[in-house]
Every structure is written in structure tokens, then in C-alpha cells.
C-alpha positions as CSV (number, residue, x, y, z in Angstrom):
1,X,9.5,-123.5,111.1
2,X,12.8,-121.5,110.1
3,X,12.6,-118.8,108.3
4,X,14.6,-120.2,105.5
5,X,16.6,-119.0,102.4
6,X,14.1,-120.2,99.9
7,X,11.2,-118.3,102.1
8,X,13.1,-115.3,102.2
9,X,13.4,-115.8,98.2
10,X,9.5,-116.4,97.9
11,X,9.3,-113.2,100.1
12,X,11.4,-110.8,98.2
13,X,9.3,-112.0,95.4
14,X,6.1,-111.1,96.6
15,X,7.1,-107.9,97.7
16,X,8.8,-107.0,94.2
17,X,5.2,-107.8,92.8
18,X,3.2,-106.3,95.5
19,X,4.7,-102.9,94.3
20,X,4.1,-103.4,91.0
21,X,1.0,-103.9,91.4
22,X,0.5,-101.1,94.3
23,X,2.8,-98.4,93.2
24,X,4.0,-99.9,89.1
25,X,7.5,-99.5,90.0
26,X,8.8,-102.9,88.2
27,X,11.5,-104.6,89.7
28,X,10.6,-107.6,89.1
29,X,13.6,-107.5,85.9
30,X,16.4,-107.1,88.3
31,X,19.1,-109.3,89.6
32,X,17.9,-110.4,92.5
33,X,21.4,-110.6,94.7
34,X,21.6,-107.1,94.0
35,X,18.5,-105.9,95.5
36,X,18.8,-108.4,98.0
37,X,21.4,-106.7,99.4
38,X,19.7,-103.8,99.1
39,X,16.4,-105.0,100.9
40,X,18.7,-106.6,103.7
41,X,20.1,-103.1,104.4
42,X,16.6,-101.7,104.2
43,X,15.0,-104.4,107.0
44,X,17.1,-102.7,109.4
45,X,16.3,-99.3,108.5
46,X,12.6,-100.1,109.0
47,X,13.2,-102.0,112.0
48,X,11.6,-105.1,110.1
49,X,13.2,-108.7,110.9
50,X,11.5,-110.5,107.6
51,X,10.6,-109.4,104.2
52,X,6.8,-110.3,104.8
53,X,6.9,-107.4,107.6
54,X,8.0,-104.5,105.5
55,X,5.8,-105.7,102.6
56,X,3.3,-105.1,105.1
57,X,4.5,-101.7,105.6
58,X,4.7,-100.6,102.1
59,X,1.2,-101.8,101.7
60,X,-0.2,-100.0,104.3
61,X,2.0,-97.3,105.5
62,X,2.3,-94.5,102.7
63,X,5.7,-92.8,103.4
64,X,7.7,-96.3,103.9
65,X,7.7,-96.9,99.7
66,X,9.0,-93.5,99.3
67,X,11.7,-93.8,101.8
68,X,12.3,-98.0,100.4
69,X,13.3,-96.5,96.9
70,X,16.2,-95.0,97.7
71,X,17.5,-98.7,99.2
72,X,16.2,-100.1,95.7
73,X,17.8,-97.4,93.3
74,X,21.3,-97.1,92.9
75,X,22.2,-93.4,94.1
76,X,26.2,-93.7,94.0
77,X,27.8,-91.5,91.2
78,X,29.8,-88.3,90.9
79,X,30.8,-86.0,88.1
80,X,33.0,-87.4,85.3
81,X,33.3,-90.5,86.1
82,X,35.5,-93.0,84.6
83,X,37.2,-90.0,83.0
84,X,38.0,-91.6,79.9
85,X,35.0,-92.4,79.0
86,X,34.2,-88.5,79.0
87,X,37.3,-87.9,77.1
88,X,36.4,-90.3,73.9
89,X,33.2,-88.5,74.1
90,X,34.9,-85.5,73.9
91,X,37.6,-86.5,71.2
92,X,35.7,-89.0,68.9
93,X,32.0,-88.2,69.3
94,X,31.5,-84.4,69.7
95,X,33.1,-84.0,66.2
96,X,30.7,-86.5,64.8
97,X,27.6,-84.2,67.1
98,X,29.0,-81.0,65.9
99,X,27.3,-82.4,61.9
100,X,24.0,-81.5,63.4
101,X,22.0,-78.3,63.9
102,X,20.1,-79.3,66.8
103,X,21.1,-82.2,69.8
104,X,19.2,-83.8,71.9
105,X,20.9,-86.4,74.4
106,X,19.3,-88.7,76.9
107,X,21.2,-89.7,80.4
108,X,19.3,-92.8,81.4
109,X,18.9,-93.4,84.8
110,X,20.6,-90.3,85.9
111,X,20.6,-90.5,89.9
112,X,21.3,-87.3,91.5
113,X,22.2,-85.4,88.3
114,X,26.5,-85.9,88.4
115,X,26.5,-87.0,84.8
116,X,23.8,-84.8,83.4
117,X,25.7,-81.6,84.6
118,X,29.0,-83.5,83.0
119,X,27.8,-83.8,80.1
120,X,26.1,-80.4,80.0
121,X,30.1,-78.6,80.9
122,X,31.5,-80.4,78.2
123,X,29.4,-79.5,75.8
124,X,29.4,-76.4,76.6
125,X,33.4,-76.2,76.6
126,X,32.8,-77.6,72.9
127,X,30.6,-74.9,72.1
128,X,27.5,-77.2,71.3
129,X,25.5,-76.5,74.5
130,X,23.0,-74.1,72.9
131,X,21.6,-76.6,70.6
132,X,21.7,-79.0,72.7
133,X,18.5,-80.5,74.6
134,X,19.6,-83.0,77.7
135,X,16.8,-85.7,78.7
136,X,17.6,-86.7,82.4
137,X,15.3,-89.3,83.1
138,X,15.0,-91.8,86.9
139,X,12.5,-93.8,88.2
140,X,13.3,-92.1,91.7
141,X,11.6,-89.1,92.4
142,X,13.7,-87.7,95.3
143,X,16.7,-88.0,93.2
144,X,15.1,-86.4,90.3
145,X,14.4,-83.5,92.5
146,X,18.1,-83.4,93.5
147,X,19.6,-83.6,90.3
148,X,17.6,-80.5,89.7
149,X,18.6,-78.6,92.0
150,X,22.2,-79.0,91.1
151,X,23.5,-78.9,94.7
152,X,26.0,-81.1,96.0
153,X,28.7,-81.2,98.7
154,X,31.4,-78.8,98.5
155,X,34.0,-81.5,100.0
156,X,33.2,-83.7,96.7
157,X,34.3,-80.8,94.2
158,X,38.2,-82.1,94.5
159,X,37.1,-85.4,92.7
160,X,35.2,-83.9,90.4
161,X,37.6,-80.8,89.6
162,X,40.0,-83.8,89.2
163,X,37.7,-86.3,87.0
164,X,37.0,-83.1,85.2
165,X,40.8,-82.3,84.4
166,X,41.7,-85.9,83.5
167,X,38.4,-86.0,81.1
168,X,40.2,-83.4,78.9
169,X,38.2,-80.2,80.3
170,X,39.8,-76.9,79.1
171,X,37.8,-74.6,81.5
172,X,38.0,-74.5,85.3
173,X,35.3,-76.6,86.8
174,X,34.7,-73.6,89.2
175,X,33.5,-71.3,85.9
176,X,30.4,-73.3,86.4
177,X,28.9,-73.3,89.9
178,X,29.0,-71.2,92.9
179,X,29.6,-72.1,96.5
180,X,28.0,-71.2,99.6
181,X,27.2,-72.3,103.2
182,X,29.4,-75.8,102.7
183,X,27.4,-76.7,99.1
184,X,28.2,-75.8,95.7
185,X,25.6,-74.8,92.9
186,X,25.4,-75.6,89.4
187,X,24.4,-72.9,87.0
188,X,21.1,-72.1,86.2
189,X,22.6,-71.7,82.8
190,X,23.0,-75.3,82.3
191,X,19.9,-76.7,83.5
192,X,18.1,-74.4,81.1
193,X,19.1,-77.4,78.6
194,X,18.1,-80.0,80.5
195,X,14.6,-81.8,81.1
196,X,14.2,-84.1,83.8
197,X,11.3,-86.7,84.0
198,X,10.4,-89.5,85.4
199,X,11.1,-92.9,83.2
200,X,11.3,-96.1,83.8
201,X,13.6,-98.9,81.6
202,X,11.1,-101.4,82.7
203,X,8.1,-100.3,81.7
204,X,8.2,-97.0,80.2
205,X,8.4,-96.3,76.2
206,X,10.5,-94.6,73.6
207,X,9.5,-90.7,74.1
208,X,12.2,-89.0,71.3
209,X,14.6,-89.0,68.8
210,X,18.2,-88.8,70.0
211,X,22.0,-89.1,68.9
212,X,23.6,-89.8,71.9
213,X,22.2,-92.0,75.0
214,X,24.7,-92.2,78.4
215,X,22.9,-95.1,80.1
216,X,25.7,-95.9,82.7
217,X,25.7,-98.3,85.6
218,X,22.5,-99.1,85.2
219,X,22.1,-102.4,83.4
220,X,24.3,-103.9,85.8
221,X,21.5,-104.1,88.1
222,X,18.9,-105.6,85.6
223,X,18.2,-109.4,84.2
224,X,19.6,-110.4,81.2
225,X,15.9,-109.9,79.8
226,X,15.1,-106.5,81.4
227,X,18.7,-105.7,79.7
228,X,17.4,-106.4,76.2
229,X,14.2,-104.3,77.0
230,X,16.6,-101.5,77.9
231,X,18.7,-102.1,75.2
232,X,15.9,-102.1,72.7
233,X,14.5,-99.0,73.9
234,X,17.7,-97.1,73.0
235,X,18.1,-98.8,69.4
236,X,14.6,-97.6,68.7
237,X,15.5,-94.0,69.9
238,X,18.8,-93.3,68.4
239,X,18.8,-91.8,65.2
240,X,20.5,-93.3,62.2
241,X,24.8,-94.0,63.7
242,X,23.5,-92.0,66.7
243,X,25.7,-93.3,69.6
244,X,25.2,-94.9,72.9
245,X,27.2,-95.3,75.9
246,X,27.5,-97.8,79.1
247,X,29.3,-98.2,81.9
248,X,32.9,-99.5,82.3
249,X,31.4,-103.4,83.6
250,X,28.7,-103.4,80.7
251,X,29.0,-104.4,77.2
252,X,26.9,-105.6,74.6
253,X,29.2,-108.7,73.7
254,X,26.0,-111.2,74.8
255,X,23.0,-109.1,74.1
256,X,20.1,-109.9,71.5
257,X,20.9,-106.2,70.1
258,X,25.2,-106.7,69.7
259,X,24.4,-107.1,66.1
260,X,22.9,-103.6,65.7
261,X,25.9,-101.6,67.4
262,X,29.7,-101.3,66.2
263,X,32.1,-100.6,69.5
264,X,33.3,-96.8,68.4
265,X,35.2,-96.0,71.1
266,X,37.5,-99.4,72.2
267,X,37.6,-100.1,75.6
268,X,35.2,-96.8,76.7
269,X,31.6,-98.9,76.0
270,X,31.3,-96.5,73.5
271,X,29.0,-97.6,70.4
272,X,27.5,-96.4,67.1
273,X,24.0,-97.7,66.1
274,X,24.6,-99.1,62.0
275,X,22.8,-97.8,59.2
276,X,20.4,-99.7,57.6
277,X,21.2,-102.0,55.4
């Protein structure tokens, strides 16, 4: 019998469910062409010709889910992206943060840490850093432990000294790492306000009270249900007109929660949680 496109479909099914159930990473939310790709790049990586066979291997094999989940996660980012976005932050929103005597921020699905350490240079370069806390949370371990460490190719620090530049920074983006050996480093200094942690938009609840949530690139990759989960999450964690921002392809024009938000920042996915009623 063929191995058809609707068996391949049941396949990838039962594997999204087999590691929920085996491991409770939930994918079972997300668009399905997207981590189809993803699990078609993966087959050849483990040398597998059908779905059935890796699920197999993740079953049985301990070190094959590690090494799946970074096929399954999205690990493609760099720092200031989407400039603009950073510079309505920067122009519209930090004067708005700057009303409170303490910050904490959450960067939602953070990857390898670009965006945390971002968002950690320009607030420092707006003089807001030492009150700030910075929650970097991913469902992916390895790149939990990489965005921690701060490290990162030295041949990517022309795009981000440029991103940086065009985002509005007023310091040089060297003032804030050190290079060595082909890598640069972060400073310590930064990551002393930041927390990272494991958390999942899928399954995973509310775990503080924030004023400003970056949750970028993310949703892309979920169900229009998983998106409302996620979306409901950060409603219920923002404080009262605390602010929440998504990636240049998202919006919240067809969500459940569209009602609840006012666009702040036109054409940045930049929005403000309304006061009660």
C-alpha cells in the first residue's frame, strides 16, 4: 500500500500526541504545514524514511527528542530585529515604563536570547535597566541554555550593530559585550536582570505581573485556538494599559481577545491592554 498523504497526516498526528504524552511538550496547537516542514527536514537528519519510524525513535531512544526539538522550535532570530519595532518601543513606550518604580518584562518564546539582550541595551541606554526584571521564557531547553550564555557569532555583530543603529540606539553596541576567539559575549551586567525558565504557551500558566510582553514570531506557528490560549495568557498578565508586542506578520485584527487591546504603536504590532471599564 502507498505510503500516502493522508497516512503521513495520521502519522504526524500520532507522533505530536505520542510526545505529549511521553515528554508533555504540546504541539498538538500548531499549524501543521509548518511543522511539517519541519519534521520533513528532521526524517533526514535521523535517517528515518516515515514519520512512524522516528516516532519510534523518540519513544525508545532518549537523546533523539532532545536533538527533534530543535527541528520543532523556531530558532531563527537576531538582535533588534525589525528595527522599528524597537524604536516605537523606545519612543512611545519607555516614556509610558519610565511612570513606574519597578519593571518587569516577559520575552515569550525567546530562542537563543537576541531579543532578551535587545531589550535589556535599550533599556539600559534609557536609564531604566536597574529596575527592571526581564522574564525570558522557551520551551527548548538547549536554547535556553544559549540565550544564557549570551554568546554568539562574531560575523553576525554587523547586523546587529546595524539593527541596533537603525532602532535609535545612542550607545555603541560594542559598550556591551566583549569579543574573543571568533564569538562575542554579552555582559554579565545585563543578564543580572534577566530570568530565564522554561514555559510553555500551550500548557503552562500565568506566573507574574508584567507591563510589557515581546511575544514575537511566535504565534505564527500556532492554531488559531493555541493563538487565543497565548493571547489570553498575556491579557491575564499585563497589568492595567500594560503593553504587548508581536511580530511584524501577527496582529490581533481576528482574535477572540482584539476587543481587549488598542493598536498603540500603528503599523509596529504594538498594543495597550484597556482599562477596565
Amino acid at each position: 500500500m502507498p505510503h500516502t498523504r493522508k497516512t503521513a497526516d495520521i502519522e504526524q498526528q500520532l507522533l505530536v500526541e505520542a510526545i505529549y504524552r511521553r515528554y508533555h511538550y504540546d504541539f498538538r496547537g500548531y499549524a501543521q504545514a509548518s511543522l511539517k516542514r519541519r519534521l520533513h527536514t528532521a526524517l533526514t537528519h535521523f535517517n528515518c524514511k516515515t514519520i512512524s519510524q522516528l516516532q519510534h525513535l523518540v519513544l525508545h531512544e532518549s537523546t533523539v527528542f532532545p536533538a527533534l526539538l530543535q527541528y520543532l522550535t523556531v530558532q531563527v532570530s537576531e538582535m533588534f530585529r525589525d528595527p522599528e519595532y524597537f524604536r516605537g518601543l523606545r519612543e512611545k513606550v519607555v516614556p509610558i515604563l519610565r511612570t513606574y518604580p519597578s519593571l518587569k518584562i516577559w520575552v515569550a518564546g525567546c530562542s537563543a536570547g537576541e531579543e532578551v539582550y535587545s531589550l535589556a541595551i535599550l533599556l539600559r541606554e534609557e536609564g531604566l535597566l536597574e529596575r527592571s526584571l526581564i522574564y525570558a521564557t522557551d520551551i527548548n531547553a538547549s536554547a535556553l541554555q544559549k540565550a544564557e550564555a549570551g554568546v554568539y557569532d562574531i560575523d553576525r555583530v554587523p547586523g546587529f550593530t546595524e539593527n541596533h543603529a537603525r532602532s535609535g540606539g545612542h550607545t555603541s553596541l560594542s559598550e556591551h559585550y566583549s569579543a574573543a576567539y571568533g564569538r562575542v559575549v554579552f555582559d554579565k551586567s545585563l543578564r543580572r536582570h534577566i530570568v530565564f525558565s522554561d514555559h510553555s504557551l500551550a500548557t503552562d500558566s500565568v506566573f507574574a505581573e508584567v507591563q510589557l510582553i515581546s511575544c514575537r514570531n511566535v504565534l505564527i506557528y500556532f492554531d488559531r485556538q493555541l493563538q487565543d490560549r497565548a493571547l489570553a495568557l498575556f491579557h491575564e498578565s499585563l497589568c492595567r494599559r500594560g503593553f504587548l508586542g508581536l511580530g511584524s506578520k501577527e496582529s490581533l485584527r481576528f482574535s477572540s481577545h482584539a476587543a481587549q487591546f488598542d493598536e498603540f504603536v500603528p503599523g509596529q504590532r504594538i498594543y495597550q491592554k484597556r482599562g477596565e471599564a
